[in-house]
N, CA, C and O atoms as CSV, one atom per row, in Angstrom:
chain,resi,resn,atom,element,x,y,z
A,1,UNK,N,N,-14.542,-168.526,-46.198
A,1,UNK,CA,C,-14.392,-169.930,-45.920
A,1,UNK,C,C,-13.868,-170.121,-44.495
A,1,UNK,O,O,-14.434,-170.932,-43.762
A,2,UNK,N,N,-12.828,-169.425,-44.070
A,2,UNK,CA,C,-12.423,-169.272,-43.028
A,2,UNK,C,C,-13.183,-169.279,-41.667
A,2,UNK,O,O,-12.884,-169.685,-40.544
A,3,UNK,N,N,-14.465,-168.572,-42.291
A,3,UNK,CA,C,-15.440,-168.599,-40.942
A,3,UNK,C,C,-16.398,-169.498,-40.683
A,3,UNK,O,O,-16.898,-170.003,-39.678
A,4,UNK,N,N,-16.547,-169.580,-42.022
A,4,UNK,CA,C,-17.561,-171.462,-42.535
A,4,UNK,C,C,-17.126,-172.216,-41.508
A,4,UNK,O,O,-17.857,-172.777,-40.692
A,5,UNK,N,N,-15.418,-172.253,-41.544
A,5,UNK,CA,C,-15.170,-173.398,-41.020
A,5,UNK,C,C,-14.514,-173.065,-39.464
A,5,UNK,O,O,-14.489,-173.868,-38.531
A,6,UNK,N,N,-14.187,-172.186,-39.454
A,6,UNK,CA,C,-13.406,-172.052,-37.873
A,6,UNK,C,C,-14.184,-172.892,-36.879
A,6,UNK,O,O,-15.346,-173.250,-37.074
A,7,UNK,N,N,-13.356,-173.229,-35.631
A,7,UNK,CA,C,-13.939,-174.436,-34.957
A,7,UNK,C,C,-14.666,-175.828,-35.194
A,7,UNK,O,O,-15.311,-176.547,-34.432
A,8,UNK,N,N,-14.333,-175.937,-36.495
A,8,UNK,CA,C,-15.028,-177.184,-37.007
A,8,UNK,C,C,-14.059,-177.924,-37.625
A,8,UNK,O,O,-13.118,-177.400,-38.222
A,9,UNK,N,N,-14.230,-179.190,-37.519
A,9,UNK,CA,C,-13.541,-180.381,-38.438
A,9,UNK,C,C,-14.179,-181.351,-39.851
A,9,UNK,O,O,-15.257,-181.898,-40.088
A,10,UNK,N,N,-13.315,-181.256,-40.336
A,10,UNK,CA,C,-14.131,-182.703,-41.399
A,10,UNK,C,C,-14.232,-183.733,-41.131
A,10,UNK,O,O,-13.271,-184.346,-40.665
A,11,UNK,N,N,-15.423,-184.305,-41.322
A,11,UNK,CA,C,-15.999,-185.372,-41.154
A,11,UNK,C,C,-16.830,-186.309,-42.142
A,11,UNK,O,O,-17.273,-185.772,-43.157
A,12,UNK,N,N,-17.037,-187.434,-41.967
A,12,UNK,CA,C,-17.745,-188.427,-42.785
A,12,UNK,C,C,-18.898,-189.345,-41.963
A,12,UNK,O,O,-19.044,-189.354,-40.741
A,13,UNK,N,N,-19.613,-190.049,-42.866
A,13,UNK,CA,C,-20.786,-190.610,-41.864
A,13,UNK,C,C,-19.812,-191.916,-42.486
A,13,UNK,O,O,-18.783,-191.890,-43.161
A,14,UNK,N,N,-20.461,-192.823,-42.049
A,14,UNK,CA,C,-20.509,-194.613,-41.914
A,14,UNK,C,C,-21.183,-194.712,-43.434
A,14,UNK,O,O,-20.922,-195.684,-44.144
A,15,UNK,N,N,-21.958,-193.778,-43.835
A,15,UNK,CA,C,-22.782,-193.902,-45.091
A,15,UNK,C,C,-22.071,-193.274,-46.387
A,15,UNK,O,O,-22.393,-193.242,-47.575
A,16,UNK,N,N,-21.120,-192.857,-45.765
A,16,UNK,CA,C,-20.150,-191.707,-46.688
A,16,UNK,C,C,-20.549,-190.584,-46.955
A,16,UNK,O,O,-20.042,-189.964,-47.890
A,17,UNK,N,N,-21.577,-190.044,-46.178
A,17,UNK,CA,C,-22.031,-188.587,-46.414
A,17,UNK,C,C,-20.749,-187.484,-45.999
A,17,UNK,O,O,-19.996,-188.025,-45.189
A,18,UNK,N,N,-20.340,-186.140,-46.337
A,18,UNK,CA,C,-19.284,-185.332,-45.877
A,18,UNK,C,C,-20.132,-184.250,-45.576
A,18,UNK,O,O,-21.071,-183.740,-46.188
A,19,UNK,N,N,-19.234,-183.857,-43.777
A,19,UNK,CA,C,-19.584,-182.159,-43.663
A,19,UNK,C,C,-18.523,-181.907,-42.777
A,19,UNK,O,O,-17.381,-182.348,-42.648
A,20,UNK,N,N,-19.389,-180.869,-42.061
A,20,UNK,CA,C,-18.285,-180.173,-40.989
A,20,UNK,C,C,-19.299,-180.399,-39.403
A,20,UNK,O,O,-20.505,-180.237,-39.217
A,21,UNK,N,N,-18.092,-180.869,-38.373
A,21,UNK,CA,C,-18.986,-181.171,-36.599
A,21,UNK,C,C,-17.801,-180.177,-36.172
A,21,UNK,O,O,-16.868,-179.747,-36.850
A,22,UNK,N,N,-18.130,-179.955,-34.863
A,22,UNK,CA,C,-17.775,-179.251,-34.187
A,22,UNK,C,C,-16.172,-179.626,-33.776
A,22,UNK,O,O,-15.949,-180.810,-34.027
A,23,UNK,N,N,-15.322,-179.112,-33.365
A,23,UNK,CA,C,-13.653,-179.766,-33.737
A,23,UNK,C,C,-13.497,-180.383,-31.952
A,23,UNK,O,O,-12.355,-180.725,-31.647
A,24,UNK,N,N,-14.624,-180.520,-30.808
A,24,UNK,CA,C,-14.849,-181.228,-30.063
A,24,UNK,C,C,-15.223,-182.967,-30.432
A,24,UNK,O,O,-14.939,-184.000,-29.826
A,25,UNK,N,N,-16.091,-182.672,-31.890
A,25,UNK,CA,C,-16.423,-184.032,-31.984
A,25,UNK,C,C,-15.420,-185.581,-32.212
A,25,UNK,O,O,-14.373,-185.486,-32.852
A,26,UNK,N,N,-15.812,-186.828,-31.689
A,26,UNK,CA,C,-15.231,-187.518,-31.961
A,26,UNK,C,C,-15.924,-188.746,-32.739
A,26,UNK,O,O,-17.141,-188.915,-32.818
A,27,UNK,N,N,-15.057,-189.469,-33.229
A,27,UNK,CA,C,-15.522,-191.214,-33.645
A,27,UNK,C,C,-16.423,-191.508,-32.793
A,27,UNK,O,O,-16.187,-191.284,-31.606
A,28,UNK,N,N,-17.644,-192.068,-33.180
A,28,UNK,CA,C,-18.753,-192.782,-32.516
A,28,UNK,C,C,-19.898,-191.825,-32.027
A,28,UNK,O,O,-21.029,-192.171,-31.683
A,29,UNK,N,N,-19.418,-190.643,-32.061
A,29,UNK,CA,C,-21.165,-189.547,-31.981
A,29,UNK,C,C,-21.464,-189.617,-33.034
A,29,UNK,O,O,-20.945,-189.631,-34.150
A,30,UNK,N,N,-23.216,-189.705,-32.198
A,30,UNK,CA,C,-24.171,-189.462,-33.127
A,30,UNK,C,C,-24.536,-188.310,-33.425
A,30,UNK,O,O,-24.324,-187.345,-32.691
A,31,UNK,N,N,-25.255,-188.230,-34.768
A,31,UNK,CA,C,-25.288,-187.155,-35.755
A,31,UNK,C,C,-26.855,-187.405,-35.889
A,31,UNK,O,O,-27.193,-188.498,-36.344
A,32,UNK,N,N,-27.916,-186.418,-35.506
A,32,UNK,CA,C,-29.026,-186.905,-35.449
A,32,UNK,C,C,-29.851,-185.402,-35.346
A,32,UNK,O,O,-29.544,-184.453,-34.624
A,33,UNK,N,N,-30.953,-185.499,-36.268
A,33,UNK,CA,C,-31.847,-183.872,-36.093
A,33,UNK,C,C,-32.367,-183.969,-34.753
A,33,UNK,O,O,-32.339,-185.099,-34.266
A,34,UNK,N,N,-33.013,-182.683,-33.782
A,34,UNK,CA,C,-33.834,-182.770,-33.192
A,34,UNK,C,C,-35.211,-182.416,-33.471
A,34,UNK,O,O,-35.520,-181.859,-34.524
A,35,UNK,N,N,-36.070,-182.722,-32.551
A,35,UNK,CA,C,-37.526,-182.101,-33.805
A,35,UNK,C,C,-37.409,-180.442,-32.717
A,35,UNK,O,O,-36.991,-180.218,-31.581
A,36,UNK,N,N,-37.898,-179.753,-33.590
A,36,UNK,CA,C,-37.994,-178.162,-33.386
A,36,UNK,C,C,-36.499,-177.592,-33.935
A,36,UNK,O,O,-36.438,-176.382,-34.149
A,37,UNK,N,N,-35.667,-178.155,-34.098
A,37,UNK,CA,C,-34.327,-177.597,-34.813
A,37,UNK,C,C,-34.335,-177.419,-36.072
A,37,UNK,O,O,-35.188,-177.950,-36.782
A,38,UNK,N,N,-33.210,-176.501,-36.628
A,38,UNK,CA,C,-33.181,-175.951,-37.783
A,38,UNK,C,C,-32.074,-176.512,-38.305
A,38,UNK,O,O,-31.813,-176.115,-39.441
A,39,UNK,N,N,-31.196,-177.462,-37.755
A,39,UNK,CA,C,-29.851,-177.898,-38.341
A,39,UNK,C,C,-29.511,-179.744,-37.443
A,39,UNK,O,O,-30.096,-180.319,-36.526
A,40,UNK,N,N,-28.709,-179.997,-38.019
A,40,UNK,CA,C,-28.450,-181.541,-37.632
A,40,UNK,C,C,-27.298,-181.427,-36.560
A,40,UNK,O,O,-26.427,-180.567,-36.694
A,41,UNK,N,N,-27.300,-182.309,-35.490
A,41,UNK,CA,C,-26.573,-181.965,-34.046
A,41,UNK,C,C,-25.603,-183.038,-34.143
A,41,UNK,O,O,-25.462,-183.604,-35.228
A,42,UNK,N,N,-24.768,-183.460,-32.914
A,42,UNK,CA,C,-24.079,-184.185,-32.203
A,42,UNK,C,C,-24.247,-184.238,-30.950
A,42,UNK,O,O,-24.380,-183.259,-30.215
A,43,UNK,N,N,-24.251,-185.184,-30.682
A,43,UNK,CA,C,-24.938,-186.153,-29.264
A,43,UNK,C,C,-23.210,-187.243,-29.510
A,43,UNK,O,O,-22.380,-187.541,-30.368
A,44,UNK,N,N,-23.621,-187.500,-27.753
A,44,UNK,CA,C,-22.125,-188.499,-27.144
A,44,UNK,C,C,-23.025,-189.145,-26.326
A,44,UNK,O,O,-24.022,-188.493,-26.014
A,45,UNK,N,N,-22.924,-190.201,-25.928
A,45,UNK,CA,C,-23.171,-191.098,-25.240
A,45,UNK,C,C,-22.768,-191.164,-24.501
A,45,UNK,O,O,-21.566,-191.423,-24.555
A,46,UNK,N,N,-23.569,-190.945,-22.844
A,46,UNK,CA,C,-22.535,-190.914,-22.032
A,46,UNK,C,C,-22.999,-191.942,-20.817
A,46,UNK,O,O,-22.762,-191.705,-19.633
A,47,UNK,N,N,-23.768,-193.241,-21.339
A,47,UNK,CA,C,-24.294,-194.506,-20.813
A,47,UNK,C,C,-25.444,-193.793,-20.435
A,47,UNK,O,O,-25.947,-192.754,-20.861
A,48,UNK,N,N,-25.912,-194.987,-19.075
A,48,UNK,CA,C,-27.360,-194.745,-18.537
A,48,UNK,C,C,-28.647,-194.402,-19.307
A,48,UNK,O,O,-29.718,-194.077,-18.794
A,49,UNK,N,N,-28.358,-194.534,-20.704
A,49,UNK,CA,C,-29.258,-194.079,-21.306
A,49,UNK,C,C,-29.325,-192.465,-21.615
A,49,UNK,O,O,-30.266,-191.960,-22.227
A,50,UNK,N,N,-28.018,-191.599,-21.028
A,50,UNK,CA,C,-27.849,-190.480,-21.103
A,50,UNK,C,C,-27.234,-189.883,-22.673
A,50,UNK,O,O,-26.898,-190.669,-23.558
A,51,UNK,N,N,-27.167,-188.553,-22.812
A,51,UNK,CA,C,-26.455,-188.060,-24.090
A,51,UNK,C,C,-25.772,-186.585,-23.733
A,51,UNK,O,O,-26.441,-185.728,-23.156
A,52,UNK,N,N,-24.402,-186.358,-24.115
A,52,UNK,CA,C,-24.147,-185.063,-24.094
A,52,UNK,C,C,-23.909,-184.295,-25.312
A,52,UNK,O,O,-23.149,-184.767,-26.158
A,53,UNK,N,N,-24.605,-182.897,-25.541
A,53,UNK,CA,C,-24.565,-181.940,-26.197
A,53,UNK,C,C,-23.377,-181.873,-26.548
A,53,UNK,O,O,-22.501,-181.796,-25.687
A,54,UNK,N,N,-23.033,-181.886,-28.048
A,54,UNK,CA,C,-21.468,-181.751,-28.036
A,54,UNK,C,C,-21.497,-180.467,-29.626
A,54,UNK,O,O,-20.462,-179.889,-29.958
A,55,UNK,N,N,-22.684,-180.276,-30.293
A,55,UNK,CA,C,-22.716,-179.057,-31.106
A,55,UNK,C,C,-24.007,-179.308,-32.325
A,55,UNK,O,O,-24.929,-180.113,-32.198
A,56,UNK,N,N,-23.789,-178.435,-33.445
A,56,UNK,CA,C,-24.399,-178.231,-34.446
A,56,UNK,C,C,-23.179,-179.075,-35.693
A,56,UNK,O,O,-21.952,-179.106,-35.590
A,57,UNK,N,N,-23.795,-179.508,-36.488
A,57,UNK,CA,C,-23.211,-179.863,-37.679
A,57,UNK,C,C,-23.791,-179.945,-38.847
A,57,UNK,O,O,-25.008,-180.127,-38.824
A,58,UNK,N,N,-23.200,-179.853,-40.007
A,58,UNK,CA,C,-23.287,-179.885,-41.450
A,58,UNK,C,C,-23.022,-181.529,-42.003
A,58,UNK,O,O,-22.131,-182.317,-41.685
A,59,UNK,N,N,-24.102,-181.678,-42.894
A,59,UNK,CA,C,-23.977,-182.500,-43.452
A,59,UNK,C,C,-24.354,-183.197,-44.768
A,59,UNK,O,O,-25.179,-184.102,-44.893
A,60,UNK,N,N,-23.370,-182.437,-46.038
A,60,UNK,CA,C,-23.953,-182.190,-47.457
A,60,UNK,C,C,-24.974,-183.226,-47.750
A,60,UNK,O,O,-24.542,-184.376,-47.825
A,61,UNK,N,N,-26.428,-183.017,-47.956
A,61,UNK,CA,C,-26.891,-183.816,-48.625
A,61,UNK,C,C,-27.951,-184.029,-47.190
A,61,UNK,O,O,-28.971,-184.704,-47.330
A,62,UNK,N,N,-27.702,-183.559,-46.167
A,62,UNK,CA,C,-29.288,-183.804,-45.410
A,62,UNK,C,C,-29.550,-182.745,-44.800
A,62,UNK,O,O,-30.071,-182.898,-43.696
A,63,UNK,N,N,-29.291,-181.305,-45.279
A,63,UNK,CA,C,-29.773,-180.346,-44.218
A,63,UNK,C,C,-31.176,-179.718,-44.741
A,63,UNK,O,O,-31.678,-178.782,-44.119
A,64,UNK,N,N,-31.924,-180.368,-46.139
A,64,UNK,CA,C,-32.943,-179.482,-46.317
A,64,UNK,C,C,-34.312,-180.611,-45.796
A,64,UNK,O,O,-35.434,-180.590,-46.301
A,65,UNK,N,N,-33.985,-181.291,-44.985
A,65,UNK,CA,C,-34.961,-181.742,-44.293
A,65,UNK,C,C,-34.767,-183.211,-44.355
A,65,UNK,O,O,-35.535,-183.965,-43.759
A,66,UNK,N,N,-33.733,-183.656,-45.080
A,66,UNK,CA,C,-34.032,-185.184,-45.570
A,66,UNK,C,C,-33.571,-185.854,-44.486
A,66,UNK,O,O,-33.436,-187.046,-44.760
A,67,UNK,N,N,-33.291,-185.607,-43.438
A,67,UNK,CA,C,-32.671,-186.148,-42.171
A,67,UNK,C,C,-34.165,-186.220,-41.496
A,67,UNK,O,O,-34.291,-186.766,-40.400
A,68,UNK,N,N,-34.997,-185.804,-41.999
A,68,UNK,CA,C,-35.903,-185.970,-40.493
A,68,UNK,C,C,-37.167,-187.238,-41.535
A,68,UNK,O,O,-37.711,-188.240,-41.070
A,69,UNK,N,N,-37.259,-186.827,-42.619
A,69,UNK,CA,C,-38.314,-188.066,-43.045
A,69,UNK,C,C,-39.878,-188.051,-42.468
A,69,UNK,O,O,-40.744,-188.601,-43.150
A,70,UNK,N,N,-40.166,-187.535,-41.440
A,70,UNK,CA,C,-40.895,-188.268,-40.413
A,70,UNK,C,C,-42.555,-187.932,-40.895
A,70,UNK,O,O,-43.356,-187.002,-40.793
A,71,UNK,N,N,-42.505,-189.259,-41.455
A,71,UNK,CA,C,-43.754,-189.227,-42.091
A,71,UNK,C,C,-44.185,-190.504,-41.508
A,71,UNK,O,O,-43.308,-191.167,-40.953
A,72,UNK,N,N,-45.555,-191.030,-41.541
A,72,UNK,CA,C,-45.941,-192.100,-40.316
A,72,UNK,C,C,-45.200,-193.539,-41.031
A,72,UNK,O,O,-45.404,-194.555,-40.366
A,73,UNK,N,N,-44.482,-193.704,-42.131
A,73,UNK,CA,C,-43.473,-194.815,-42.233
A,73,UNK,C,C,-42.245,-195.028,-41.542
A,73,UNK,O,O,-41.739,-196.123,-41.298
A,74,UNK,N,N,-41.727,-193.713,-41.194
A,74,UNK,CA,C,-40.409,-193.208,-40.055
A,74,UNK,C,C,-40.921,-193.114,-38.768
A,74,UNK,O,O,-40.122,-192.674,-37.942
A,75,UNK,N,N,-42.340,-193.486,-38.250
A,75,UNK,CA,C,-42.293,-193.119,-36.908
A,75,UNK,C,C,-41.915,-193.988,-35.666
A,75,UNK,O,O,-42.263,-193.732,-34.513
A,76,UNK,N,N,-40.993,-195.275,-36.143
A,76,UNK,CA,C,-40.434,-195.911,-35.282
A,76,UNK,C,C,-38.793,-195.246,-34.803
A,76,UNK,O,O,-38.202,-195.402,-33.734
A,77,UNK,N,N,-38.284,-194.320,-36.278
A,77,UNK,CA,C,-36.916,-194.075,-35.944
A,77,UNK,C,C,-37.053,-192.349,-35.012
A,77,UNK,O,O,-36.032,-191.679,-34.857
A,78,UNK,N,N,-38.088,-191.975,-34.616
A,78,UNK,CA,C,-38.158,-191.211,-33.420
A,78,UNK,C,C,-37.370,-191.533,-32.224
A,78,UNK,O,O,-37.303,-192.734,-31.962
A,79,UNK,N,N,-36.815,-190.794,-31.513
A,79,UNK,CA,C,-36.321,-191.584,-30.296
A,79,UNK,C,C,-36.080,-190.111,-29.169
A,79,UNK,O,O,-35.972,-188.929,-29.495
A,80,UNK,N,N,-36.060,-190.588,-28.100
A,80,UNK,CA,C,-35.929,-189.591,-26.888
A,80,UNK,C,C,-34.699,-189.797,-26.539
A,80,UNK,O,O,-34.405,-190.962,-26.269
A,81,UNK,N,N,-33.543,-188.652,-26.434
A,81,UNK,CA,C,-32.781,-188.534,-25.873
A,81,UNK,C,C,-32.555,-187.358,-24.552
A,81,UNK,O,O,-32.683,-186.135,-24.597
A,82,UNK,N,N,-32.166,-188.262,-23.375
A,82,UNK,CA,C,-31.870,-187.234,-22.085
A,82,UNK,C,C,-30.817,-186.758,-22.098
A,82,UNK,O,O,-29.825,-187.414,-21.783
A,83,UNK,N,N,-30.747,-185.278,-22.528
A,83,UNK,CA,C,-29.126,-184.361,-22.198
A,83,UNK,C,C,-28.608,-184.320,-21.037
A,83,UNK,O,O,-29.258,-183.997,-20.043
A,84,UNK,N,N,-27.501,-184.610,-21.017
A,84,UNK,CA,C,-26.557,-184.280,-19.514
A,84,UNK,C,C,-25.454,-184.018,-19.207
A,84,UNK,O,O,-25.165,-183.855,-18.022
């Protein structure tokens, strides 16, 4: 368990989902798959339309794909984010 969790914190969504983000993360990152990834991330906002890399996270109840949906009814919630 110890290693499960080292460097990580508990966390909750707005939706009440529970996992573990990175123990960098704070209130107000987003929690969002990328497409070609194998796990659900954290993104910060860092204006301009920019985002910074802030880790990998867990999140019981969407890591076997149900986070991504993207079937042509989801293809408005696609979105481009620029890392920086």
């Amino acid at each position: 368990m110890r290693k499960a969790t080292y460097g990580r914190r508990f966390m909750w969504t707005e939706g009440g989902k529970i996992g573990l983000a990175p123990a960098a993360a704070r209130l107000g990152d987003k929690i969002c798959p990328l497409l070609g990834g194998q796990v659900l991330y954290v993104l910060r906002e860092r204006g301009e339309g920019k985002w910074e890399f802030v880790g990998e996270c867990y999140v019981h109840g969407l890591m076997d794909g149900e986070a991504l949906g993207l079937g042509q009814e989801h293809k408005e919630r696609v979105e481009k984010f620029i890392l920086a």
